[in-house]
C-alpha positions as CSV (number, residue, x, y, z in Angstrom):
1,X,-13.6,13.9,42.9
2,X,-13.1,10.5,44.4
3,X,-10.8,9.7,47.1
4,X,-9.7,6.5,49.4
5,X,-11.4,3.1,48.8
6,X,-13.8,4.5,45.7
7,X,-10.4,5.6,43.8
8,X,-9.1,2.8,45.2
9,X,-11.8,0.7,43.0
10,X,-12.1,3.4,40.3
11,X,-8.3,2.6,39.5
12,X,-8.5,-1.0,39.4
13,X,-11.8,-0.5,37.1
14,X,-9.7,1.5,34.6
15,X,-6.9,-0.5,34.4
16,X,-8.9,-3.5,33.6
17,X,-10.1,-1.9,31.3
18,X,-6.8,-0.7,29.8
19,X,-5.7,-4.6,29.9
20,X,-8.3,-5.2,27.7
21,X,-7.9,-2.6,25.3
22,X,-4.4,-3.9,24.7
23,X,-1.0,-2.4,24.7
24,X,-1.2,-1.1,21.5
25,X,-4.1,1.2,22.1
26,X,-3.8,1.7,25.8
27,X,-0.3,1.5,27.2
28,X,-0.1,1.0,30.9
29,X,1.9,3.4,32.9
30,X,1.5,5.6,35.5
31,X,1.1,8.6,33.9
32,X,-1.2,7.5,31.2
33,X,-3.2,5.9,34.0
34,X,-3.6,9.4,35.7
35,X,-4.9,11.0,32.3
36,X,-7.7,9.0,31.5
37,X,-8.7,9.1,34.9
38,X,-8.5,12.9,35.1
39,X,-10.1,13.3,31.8
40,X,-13.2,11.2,33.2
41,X,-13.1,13.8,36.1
42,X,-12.5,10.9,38.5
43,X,-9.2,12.8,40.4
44,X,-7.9,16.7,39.2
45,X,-4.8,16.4,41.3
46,X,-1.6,15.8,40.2
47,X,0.4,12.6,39.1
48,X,1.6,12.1,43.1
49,X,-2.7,10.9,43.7
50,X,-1.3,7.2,42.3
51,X,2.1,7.6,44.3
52,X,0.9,5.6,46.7
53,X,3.1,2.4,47.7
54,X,-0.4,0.2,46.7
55,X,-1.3,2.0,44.4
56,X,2.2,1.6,42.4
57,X,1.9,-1.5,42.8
58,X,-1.3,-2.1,41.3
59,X,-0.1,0.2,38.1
60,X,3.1,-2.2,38.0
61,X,1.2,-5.5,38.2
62,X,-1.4,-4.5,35.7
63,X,1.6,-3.3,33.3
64,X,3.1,-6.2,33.5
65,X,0.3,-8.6,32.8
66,X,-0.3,-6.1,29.7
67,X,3.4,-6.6,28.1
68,X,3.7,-10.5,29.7
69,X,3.0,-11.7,26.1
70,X,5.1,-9.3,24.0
71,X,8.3,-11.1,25.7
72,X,10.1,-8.0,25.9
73,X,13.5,-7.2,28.2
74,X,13.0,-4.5,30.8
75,X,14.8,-1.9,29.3
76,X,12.4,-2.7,25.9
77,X,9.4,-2.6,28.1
78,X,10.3,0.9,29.7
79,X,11.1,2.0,25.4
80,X,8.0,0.6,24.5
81,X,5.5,2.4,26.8
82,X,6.9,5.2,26.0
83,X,6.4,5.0,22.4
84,X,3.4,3.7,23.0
85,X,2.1,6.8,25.1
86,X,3.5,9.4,22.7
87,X,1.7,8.2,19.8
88,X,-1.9,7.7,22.2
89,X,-1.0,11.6,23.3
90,X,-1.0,12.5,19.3
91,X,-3.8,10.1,18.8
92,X,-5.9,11.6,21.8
93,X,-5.3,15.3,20.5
């Protein structure tokens, strides 16, 4: 399990890489973030590992470079990613 600076960089990594898959196969968000990550055996901790005030807002800045271009409102944003992550959970499984 990595901790510190390598998850640090681990995190970063992975959401690059979830910018360029795109919204629409890889919502951004926190908790989506922490799944992939956990699946790869990168942390097994819980969702409070990317709680971290830098950390958060990495996650935010990344998410909002990925939905930038959709021109959606906050609240549509927020109703998006969810949708979003529900149908990558029933995709995933």
């Amino acid at each position: 399990m990595l901790r510190g600076k390598q998850l640090d960089e681990v995190i970063e990594q992975e959401l690059q890489m979830m910018l360029v898959e795109g919204f629409d196969k890889s919502p951004i968000s926190h908790k989506s973030l922490h799944e992939r990550l956990t699946a790869k055996g990168y942390i097994s901790g819980g969702l409070s590992t990317l709680s971290s005030s830098d950390r958060k807002k990495l996650i935010s800045l990344y998410l909002s470079e990925q939905i930038s271009p959709l021109n959606l409102k906050i609240k549509e944003k927020q109703l998006q990613e969810k949708k979003k992550i529900r149908l990558w959970k029933m995709h995933v499984k």
